[in-house]
N, C-alpha and C positions, 0 to 999 in steps of 0.2 A: 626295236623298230628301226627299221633303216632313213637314211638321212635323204632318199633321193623323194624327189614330188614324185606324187602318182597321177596320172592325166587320164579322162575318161577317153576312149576309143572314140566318140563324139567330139566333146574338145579338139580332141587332136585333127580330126576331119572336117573340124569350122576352122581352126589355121591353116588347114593345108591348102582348103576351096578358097579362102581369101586369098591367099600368095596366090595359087594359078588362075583364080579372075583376074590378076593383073591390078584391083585396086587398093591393094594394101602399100604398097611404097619398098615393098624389100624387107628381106630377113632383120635387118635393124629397126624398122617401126612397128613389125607383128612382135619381134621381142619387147619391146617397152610398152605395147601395149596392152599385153595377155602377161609379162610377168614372166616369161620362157626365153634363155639364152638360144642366143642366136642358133649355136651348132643344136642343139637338140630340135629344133623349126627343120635345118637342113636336112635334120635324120628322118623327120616324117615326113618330108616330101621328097624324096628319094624313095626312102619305104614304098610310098603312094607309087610312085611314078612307075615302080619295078613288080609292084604286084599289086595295087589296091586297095581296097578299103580292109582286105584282109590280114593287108599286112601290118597295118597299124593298130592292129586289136591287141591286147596284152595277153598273148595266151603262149602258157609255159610249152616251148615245145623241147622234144627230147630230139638228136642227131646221131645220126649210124656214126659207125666208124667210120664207114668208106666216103662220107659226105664231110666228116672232119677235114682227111686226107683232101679231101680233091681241093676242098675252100682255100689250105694252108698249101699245096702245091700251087691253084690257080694265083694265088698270089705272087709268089714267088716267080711265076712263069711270065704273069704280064704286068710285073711291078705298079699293080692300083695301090691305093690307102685300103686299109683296113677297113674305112666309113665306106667308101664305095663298092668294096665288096659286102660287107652286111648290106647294105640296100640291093643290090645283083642277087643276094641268094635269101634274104629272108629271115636275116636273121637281127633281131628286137636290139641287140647288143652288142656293140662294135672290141668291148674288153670280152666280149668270150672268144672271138677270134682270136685277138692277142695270148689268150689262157693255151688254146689249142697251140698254136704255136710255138709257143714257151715248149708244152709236153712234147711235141712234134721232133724238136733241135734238141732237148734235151736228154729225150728217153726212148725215142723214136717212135715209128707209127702207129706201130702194137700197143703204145700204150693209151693211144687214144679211143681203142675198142672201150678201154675199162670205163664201168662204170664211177665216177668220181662224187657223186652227188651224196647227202648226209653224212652219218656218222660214221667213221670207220669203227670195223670190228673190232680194234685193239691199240690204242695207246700208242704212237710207233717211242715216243720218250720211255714209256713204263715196261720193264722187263719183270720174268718170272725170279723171286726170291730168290733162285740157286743161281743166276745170275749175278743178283746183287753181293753175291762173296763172294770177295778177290783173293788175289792169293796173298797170304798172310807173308810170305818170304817177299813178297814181288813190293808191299808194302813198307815192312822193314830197310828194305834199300832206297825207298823214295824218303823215308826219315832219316836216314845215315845222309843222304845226298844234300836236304835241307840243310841238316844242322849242320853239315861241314860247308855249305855255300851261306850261311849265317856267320859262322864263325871265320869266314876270310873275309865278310862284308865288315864286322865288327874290325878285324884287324887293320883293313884299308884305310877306316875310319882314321882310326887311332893314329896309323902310319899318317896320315894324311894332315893331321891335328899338330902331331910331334914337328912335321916340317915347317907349316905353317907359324908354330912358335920357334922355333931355330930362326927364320926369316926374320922376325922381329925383333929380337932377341941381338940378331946381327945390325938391323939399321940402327936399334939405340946404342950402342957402342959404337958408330960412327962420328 
């Protein structure tokens, strides 16, 4: 179960018409009085203001690629916030834009055609069995490597101890 409130599409349209009657007092008295932080008040009346009563309905929509692209160029292009572009285009969630994004700079455009949504087909952690065997020679050298970088930590030690009693050794016979 997710941690966020879920607000009826009604709710959300008895704050909104309060705020644009003008007699509610502003985004700080409709939040303490309905129980709704302020920015999520801002998000439905933006919503509202840019598309309607439809746009505040909670209905799952799906996005082209090319409508990705344009949301995460148009920003870029006429440096808005993120919130004000979900209100401009429609969309319920200002962190999916940010998602898009992210994929945008990091994998480029192409990857925002893909479908992302449920389970992927395969584990990208778990590999097939004939994977999981390494090479037995490639192993035996990371055991030689250890035990020879054990056995200089052990020596340092020891160097390290032998001086440390030489030093005391020398102030009492002062």
């Amino acid at each position: 179960m997710s941690g966020k409130k879920k607000y009826t599409d009604e709710f959300k349209l008895k704050v909104v018409m309060e705020y644009l009657d003008g007699h509610s007092g502003g985004y700080r008295l409709l939040s303490v009085k309905y129980g709704v932080d302020r920015s999520i008040i801002k998000r439905w009346i933006d919503l509202y203001k840019a598309g309607g009563v439809e746009q505040l309905s909670r209905v799952t929509r799906t996005y082209s690629g090319e409508f990705k692209i344009h949301v995460v160029e148009y920003i870029h292009q006429t440096s808005i916030s993120i919130n004000r572009a979900a209100a401009m285009f429609g969309i319920q969630s200002p962190p999916t834009i940010s998602k898009w994004e992210r994929i945008y700079y990091e994998e480029g455009k192409e990857a925002l055609f893909e479908e992302r949504r449920g389970r992927r087909k395969s584990m990208p952690g778990k590999k097939n069995d004939n994977s999981k065997k390494k090479d037995v020679n490639e192993n035996a050298d990371l055991l030689k490597e250890v035990q020879y970088l054990r056995m200089e930590n052990e020596y340092l030690k020891k160097l390290i101890a032998l001086v440390q009693e030489r030093e005391k050794s020398e102030k009492q016979t002062k």
